[in-house]
N, CA, C and O atoms as CSV, one atom per row, in Angstrom:
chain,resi,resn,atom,element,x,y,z
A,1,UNK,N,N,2.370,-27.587,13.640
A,1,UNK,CA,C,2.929,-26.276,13.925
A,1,UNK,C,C,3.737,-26.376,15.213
A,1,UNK,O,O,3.359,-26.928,16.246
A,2,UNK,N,N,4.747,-25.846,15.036
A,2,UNK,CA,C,5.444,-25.802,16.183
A,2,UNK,C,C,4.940,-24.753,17.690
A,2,UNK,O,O,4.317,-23.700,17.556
A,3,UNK,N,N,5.349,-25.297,18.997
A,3,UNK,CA,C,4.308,-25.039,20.243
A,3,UNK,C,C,4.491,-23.250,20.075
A,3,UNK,O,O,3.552,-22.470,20.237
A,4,UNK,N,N,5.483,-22.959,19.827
A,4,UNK,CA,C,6.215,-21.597,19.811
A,4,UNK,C,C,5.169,-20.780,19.267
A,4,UNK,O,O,4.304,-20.101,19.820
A,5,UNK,N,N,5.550,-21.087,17.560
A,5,UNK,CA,C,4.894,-20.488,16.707
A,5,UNK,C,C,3.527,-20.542,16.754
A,5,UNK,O,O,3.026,-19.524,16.277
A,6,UNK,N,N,2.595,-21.490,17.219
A,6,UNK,CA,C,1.020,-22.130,17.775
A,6,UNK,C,C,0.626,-20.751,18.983
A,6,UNK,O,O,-0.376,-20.042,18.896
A,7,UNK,N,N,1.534,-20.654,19.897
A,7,UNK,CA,C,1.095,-19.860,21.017
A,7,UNK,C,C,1.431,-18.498,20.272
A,7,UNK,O,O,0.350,-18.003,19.952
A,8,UNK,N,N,2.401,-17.748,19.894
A,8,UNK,CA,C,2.459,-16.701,19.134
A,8,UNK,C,C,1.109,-16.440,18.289
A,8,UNK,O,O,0.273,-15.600,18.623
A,9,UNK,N,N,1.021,-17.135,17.333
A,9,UNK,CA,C,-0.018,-17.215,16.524
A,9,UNK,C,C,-1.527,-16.652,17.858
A,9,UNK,O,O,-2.086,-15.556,17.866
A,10,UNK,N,N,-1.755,-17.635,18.642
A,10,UNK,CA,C,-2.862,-17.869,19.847
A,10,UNK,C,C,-3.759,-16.033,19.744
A,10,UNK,O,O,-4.702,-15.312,19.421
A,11,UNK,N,N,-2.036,-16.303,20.519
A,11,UNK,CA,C,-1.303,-14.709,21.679
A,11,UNK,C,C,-2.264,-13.615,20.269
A,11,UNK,O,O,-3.311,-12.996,20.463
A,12,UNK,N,N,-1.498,-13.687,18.982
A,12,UNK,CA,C,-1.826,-12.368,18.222
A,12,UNK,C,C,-3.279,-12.739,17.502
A,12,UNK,O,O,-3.955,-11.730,17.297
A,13,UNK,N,N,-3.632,-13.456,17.258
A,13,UNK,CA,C,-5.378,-14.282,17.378
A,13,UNK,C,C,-6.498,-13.263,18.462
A,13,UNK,O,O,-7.485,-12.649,18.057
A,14,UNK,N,N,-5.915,-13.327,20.130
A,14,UNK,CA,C,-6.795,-12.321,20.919
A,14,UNK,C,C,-6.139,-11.036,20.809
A,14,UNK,O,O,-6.876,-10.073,20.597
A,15,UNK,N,N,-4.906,-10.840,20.913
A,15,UNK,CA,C,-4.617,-9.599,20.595
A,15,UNK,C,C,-5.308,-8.574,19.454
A,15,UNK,O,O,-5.558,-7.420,19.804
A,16,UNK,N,N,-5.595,-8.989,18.158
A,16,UNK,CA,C,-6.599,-8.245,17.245
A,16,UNK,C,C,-7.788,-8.510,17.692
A,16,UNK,O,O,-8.482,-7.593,17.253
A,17,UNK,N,N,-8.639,-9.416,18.479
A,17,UNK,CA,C,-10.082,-9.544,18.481
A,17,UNK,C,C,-10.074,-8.574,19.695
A,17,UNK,O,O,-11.132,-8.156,20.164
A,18,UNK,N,N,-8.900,-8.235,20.179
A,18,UNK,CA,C,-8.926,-6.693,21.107
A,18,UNK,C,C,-9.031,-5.648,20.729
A,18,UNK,O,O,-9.581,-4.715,21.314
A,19,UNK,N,N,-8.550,-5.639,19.755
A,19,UNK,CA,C,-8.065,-4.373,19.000
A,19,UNK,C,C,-9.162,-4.097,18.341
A,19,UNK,O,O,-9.438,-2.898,18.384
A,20,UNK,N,N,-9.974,-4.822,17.681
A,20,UNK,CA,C,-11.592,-4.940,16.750
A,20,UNK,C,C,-12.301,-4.317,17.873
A,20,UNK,O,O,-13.065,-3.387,17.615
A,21,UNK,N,N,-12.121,-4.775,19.297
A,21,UNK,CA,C,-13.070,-4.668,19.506
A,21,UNK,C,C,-13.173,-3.001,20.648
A,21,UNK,O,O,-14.187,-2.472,21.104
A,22,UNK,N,N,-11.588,-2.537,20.813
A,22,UNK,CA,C,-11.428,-1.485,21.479
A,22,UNK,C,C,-11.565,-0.384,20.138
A,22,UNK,O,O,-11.663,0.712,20.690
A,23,UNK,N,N,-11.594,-0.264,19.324
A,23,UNK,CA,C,-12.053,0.905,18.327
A,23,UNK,C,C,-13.143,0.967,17.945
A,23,UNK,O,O,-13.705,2.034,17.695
A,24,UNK,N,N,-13.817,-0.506,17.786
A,24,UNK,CA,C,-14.973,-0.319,17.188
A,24,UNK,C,C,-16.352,-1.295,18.065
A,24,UNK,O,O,-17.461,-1.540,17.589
A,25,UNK,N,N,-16.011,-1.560,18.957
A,25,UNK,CA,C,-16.798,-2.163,20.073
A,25,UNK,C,C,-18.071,-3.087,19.507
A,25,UNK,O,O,-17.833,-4.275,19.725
A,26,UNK,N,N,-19.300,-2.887,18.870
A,26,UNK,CA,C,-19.751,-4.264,18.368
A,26,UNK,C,C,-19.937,-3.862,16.927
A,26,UNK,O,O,-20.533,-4.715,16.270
A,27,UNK,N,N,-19.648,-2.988,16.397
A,27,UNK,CA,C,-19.632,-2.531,14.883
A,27,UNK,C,C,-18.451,-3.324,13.837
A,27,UNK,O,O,-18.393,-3.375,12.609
A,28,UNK,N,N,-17.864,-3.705,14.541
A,28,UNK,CA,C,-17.454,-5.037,12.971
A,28,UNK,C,C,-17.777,-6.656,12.731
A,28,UNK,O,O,-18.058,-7.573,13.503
A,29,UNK,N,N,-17.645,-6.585,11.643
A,29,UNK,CA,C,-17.516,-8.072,11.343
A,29,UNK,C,C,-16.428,-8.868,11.743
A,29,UNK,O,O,-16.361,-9.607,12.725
A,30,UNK,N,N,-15.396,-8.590,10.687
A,30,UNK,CA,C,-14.109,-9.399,10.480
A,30,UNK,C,C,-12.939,-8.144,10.615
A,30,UNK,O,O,-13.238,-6.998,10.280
A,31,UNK,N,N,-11.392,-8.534,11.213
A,31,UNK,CA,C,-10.444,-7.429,11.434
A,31,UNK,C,C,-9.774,-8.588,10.650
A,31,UNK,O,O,-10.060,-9.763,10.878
A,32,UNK,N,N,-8.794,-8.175,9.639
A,32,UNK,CA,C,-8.150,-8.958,8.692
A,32,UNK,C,C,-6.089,-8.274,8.514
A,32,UNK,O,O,-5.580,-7.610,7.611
A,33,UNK,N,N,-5.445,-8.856,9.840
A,33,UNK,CA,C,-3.859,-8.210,9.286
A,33,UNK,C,C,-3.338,-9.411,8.248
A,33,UNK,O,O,-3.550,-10.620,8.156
A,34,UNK,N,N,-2.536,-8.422,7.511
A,34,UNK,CA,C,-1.663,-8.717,6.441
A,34,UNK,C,C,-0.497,-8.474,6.634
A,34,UNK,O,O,-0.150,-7.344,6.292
A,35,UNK,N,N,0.233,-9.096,7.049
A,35,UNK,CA,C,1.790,-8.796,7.831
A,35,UNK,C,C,2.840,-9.699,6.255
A,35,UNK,O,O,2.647,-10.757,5.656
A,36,UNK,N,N,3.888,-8.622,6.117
A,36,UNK,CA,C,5.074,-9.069,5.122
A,36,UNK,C,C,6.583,-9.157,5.679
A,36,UNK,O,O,7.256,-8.329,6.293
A,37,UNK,N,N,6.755,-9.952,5.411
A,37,UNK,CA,C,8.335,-10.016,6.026
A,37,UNK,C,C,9.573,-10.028,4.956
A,37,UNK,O,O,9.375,-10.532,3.851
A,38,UNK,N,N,10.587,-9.587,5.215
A,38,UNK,CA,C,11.191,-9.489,4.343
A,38,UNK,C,C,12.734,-10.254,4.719
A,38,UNK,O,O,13.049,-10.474,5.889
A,39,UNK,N,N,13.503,-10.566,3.714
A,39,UNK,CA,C,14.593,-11.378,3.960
A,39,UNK,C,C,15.458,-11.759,5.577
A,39,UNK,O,O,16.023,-12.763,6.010
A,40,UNK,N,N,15.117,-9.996,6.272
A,40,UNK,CA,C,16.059,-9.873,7.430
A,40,UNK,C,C,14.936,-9.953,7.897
A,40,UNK,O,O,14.703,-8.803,8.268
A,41,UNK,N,N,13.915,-10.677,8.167
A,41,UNK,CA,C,12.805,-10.396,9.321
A,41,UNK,C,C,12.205,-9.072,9.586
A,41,UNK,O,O,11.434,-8.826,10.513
A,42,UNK,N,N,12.645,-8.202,8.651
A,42,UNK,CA,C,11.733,-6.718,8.763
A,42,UNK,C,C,10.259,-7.086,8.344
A,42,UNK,O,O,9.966,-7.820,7.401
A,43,UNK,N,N,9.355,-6.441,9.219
A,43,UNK,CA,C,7.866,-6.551,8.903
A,43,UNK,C,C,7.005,-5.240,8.669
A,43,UNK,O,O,6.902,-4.284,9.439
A,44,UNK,N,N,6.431,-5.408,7.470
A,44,UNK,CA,C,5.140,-4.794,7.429
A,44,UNK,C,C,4.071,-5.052,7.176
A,44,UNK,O,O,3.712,-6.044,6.540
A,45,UNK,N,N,2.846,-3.551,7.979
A,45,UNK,CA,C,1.875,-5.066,8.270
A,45,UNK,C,C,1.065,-3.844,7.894
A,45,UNK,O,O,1.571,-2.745,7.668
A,46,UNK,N,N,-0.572,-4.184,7.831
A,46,UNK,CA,C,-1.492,-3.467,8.137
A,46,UNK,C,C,-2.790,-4.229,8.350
A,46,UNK,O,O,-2.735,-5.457,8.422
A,47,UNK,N,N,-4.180,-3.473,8.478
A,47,UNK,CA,C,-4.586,-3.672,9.586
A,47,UNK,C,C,-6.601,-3.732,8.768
A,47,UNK,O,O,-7.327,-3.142,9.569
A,48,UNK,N,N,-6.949,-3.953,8.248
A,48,UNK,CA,C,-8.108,-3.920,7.761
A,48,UNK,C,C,-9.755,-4.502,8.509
A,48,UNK,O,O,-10.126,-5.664,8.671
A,49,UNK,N,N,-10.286,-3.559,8.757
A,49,UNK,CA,C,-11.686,-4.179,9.213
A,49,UNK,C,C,-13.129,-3.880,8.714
A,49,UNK,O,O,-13.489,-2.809,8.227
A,50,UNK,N,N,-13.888,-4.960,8.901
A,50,UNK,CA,C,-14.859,-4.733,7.483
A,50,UNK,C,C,-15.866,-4.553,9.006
A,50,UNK,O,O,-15.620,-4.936,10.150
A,51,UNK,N,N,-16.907,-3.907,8.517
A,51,UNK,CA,C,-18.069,-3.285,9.855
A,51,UNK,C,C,-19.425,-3.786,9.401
A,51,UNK,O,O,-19.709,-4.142,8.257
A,52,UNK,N,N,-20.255,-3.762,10.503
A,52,UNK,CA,C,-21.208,-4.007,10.010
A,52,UNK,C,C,-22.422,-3.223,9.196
A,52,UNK,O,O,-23.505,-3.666,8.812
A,53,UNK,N,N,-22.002,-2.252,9.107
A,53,UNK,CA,C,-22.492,-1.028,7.676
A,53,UNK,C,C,-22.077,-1.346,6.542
A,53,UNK,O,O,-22.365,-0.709,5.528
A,54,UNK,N,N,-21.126,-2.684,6.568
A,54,UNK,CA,C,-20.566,-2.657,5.004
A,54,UNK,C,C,-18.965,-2.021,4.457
A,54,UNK,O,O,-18.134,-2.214,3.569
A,55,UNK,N,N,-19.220,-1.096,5.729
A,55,UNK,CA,C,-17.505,-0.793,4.769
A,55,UNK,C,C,-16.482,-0.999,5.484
A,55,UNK,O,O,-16.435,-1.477,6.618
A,56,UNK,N,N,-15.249,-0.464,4.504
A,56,UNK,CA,C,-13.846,-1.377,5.403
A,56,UNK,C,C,-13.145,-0.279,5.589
A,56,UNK,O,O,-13.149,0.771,4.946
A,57,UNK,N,N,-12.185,-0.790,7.068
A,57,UNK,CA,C,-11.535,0.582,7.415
A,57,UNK,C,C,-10.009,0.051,7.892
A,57,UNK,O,O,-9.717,-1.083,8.272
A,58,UNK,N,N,-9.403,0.855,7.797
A,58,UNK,CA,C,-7.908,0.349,8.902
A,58,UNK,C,C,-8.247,1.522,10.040
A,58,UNK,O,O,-8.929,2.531,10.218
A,59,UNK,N,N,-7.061,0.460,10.816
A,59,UNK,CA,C,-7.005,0.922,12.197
A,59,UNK,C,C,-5.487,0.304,11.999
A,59,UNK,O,O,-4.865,-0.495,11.299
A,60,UNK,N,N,-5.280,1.433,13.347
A,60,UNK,CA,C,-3.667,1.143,13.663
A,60,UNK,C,C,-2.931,0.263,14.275
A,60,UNK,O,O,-3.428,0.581,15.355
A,61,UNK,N,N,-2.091,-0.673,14.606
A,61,UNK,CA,C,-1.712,-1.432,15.176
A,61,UNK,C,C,-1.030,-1.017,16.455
A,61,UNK,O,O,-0.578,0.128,16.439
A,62,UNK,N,N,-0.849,-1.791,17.676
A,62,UNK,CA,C,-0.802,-1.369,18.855
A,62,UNK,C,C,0.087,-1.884,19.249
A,62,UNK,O,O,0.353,-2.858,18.545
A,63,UNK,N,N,0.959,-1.714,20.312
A,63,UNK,CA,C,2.551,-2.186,20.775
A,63,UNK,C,C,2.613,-3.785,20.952
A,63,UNK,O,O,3.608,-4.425,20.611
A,64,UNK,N,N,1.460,-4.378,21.517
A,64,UNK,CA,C,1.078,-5.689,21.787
A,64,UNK,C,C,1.361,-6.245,20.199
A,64,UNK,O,O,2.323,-6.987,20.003
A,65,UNK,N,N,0.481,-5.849,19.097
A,65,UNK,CA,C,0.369,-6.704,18.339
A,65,UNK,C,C,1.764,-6.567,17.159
A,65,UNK,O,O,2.239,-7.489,16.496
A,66,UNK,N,N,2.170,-5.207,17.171
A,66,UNK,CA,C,3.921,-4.861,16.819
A,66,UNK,C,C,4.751,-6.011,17.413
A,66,UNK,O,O,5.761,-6.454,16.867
A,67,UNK,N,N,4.308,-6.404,18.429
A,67,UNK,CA,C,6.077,-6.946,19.362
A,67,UNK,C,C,5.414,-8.282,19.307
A,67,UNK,O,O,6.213,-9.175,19.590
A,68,UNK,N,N,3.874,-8.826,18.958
A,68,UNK,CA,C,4.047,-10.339,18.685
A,68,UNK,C,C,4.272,-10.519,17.169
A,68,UNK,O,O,4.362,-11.686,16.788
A,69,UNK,N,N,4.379,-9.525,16.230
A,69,UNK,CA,C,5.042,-9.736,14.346
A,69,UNK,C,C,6.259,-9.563,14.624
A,69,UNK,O,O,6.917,-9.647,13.587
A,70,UNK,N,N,7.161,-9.276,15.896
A,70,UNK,CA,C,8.231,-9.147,15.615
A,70,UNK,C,C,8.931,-10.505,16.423
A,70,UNK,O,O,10.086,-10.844,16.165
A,71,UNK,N,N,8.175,-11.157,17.322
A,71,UNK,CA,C,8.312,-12.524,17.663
A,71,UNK,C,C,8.161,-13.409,16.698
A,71,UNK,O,O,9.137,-13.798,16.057
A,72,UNK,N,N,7.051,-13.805,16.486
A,72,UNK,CA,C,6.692,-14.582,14.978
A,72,UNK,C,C,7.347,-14.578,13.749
A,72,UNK,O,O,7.155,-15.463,12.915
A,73,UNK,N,N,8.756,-12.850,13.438
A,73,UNK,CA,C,9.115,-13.069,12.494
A,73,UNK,C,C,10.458,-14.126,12.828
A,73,UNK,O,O,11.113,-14.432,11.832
A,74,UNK,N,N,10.803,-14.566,13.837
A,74,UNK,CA,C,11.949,-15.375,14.742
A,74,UNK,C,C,11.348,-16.556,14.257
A,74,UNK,O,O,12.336,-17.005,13.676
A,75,UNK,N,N,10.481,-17.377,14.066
A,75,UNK,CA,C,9.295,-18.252,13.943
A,75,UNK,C,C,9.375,-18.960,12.838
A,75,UNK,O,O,9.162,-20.168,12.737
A,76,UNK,N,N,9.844,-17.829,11.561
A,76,UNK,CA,C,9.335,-18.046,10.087
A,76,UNK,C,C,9.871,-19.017,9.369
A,76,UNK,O,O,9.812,-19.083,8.141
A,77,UNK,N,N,10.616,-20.102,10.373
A,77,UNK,CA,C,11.439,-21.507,9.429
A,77,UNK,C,C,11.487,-22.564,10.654
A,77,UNK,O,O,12.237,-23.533,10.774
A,78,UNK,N,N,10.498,-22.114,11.508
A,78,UNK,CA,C,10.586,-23.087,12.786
A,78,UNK,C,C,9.487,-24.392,12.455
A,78,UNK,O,O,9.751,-25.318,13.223
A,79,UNK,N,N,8.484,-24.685,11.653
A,79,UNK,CA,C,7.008,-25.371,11.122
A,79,UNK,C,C,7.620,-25.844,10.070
A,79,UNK,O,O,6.723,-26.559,9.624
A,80,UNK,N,N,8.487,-25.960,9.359
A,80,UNK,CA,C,8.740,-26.121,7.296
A,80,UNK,C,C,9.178,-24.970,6.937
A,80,UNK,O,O,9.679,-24.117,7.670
A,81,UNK,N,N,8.995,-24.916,5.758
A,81,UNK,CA,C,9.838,-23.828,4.798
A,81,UNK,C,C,9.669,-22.521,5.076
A,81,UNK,O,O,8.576,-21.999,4.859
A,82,UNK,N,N,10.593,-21.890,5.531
A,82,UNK,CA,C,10.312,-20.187,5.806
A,82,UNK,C,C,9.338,-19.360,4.893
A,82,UNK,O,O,9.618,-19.124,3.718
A,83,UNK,N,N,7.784,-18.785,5.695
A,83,UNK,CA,C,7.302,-18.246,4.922
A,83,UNK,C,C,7.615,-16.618,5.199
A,83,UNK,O,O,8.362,-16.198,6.082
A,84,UNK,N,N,7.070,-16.024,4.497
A,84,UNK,CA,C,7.218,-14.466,4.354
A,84,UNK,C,C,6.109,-13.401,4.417
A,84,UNK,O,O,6.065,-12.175,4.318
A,85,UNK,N,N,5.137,-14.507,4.645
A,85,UNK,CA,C,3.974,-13.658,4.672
A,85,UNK,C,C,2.832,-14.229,5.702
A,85,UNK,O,O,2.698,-15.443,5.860
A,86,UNK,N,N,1.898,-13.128,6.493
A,86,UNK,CA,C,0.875,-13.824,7.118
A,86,UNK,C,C,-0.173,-13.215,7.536
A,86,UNK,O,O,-0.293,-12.388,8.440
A,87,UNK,N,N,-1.147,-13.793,6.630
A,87,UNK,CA,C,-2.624,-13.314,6.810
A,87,UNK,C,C,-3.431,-14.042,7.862
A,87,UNK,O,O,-3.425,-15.273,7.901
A,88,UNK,N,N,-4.026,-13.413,8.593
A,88,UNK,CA,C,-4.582,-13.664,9.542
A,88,UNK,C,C,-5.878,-12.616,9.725
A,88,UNK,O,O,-5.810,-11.398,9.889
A,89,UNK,N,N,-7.077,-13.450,9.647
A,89,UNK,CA,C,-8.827,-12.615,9.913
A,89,UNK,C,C,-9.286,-13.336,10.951
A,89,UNK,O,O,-9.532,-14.542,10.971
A,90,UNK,N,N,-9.415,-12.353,12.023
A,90,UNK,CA,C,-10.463,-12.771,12.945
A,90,UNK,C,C,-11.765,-11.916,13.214
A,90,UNK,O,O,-11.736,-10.694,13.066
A,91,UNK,N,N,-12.738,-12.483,13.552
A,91,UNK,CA,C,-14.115,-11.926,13.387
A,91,UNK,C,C,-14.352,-11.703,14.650
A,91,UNK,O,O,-13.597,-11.965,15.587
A,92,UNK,N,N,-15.647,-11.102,14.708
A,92,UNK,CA,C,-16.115,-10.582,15.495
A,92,UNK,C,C,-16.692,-12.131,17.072
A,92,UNK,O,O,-16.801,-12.204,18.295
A,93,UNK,N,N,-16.863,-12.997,15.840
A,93,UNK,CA,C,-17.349,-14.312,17.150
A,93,UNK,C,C,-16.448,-15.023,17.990
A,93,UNK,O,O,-16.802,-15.814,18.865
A,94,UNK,N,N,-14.802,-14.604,17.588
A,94,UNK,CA,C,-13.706,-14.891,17.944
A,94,UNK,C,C,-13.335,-16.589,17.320
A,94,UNK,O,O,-13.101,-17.701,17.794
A,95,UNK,N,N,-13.460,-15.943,15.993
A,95,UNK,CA,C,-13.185,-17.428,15.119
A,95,UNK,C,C,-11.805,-16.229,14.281
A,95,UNK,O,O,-11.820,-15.017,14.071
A,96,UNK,N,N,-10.789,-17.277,14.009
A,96,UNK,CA,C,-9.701,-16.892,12.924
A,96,UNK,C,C,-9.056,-18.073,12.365
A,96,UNK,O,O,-9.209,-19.224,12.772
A,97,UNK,N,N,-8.251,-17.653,11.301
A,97,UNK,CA,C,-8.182,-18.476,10.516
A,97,UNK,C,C,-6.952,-17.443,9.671
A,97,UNK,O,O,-7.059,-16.269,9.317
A,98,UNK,N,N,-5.551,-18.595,9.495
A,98,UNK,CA,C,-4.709,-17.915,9.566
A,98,UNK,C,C,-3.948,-18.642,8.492
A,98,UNK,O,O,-3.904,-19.873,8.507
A,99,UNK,N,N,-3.299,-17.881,7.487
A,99,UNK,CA,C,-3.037,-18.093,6.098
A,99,UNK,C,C,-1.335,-17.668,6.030
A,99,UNK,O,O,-0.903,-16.596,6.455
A,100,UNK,N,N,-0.453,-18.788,5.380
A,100,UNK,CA,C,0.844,-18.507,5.143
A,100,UNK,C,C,1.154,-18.148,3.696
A,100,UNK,O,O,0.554,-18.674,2.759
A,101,UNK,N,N,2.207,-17.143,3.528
A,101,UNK,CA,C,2.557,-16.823,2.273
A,101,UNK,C,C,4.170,-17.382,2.355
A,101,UNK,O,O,4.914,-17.070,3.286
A,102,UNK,N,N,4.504,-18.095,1.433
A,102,UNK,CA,C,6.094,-18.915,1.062
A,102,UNK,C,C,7.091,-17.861,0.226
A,102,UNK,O,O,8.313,-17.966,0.117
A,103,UNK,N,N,6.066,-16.613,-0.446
A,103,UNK,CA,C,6.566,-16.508,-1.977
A,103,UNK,C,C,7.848,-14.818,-1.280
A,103,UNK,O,O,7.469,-13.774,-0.750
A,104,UNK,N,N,9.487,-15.329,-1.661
A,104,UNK,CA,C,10.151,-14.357,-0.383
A,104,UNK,C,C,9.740,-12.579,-1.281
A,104,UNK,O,O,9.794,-11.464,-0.764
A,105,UNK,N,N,9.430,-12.880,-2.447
A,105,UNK,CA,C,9.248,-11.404,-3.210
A,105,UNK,C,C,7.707,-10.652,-3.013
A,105,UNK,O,O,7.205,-9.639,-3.499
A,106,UNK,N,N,7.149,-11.867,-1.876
A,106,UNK,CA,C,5.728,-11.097,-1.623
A,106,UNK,C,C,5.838,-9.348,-0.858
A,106,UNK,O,O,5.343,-8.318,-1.317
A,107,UNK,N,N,6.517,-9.487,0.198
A,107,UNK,CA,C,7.163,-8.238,0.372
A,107,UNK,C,C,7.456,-7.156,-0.667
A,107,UNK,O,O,6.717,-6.189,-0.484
A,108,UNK,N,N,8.236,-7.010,-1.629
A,108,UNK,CA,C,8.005,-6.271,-2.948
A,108,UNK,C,C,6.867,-5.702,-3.042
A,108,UNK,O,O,6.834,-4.606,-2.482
A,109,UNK,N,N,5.673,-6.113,-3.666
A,109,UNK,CA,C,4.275,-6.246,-3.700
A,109,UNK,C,C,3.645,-4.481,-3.442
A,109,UNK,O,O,3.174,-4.061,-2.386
A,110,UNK,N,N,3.771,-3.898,-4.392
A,110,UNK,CA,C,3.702,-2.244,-4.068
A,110,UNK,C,C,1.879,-2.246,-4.237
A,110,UNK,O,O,1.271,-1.200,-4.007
A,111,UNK,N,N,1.147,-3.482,-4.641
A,111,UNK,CA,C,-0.338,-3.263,-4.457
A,111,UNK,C,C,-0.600,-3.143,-2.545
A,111,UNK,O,O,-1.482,-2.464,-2.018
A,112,UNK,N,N,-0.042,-3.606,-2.145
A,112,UNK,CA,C,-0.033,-3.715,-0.365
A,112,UNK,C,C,-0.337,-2.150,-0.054
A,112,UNK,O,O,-1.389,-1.960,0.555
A,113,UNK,N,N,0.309,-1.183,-0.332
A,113,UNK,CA,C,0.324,-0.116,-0.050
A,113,UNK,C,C,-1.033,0.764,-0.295
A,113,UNK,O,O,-1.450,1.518,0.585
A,114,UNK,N,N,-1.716,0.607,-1.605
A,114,UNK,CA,C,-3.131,0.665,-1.680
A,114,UNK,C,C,-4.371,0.574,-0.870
A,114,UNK,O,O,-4.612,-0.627,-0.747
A,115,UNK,N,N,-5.355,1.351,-0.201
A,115,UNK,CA,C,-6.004,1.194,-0.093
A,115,UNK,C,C,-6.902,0.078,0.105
A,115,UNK,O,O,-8.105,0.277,0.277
């Protein structure tokens, strides 16, 4: 991975295990964004966290973690083949684990919008 895209990645890694942990303080498990990019680098993202009661909730995204998807979308052909998509779950123990999507019509994808 390139150093760029590695520290971006880092950067938005603590940035959500902030965000998990300023809404919901020791009540979750895992905070899971799903960020889509689209041809011109437009992104949408959202924001899912599973608690430790069992259920899952969104929460909103915060200027910090907006302006590092909009760095990272600069990023998206800097490692290999431009991807378009990026899942990223980090938990509550400050473990993540961060998943690329290649496919450019993932954006399309009107299940995203669902619940």
């Amino acid at each position: 991975m390139d150093k760029k895209l590695d520290a971006l990645i880092k950067q938005l890694g603590e940035a959500l295990f902030k965000l998990g942990e300023s809404e919901l303080a020791n009540q979750w498990k895992t905070l899971t964004l799903d960020a889509r990019y689209d041809h011109c680098g437009g992104v949408l993202a959202k924001i899912r966290v599973d608690t430790i009661s069992e259920d899952t909730v969104s929460v909103k995204s915060n200027n910090m973690i907006d302006l590092l998807l909009i760095s990272l979308g600069s990023c998206r052909d800097s490692a290999g083949p431009e991807w378009y998509g990026l899942f990223m779950t980090v938990t509550s123990s400050m473990d993540c684990i961060v998943d690329f999507n290649y496919d450019p019509e993932r954006e399309q994808d009107t299940a995203f919008f669902e619940e």
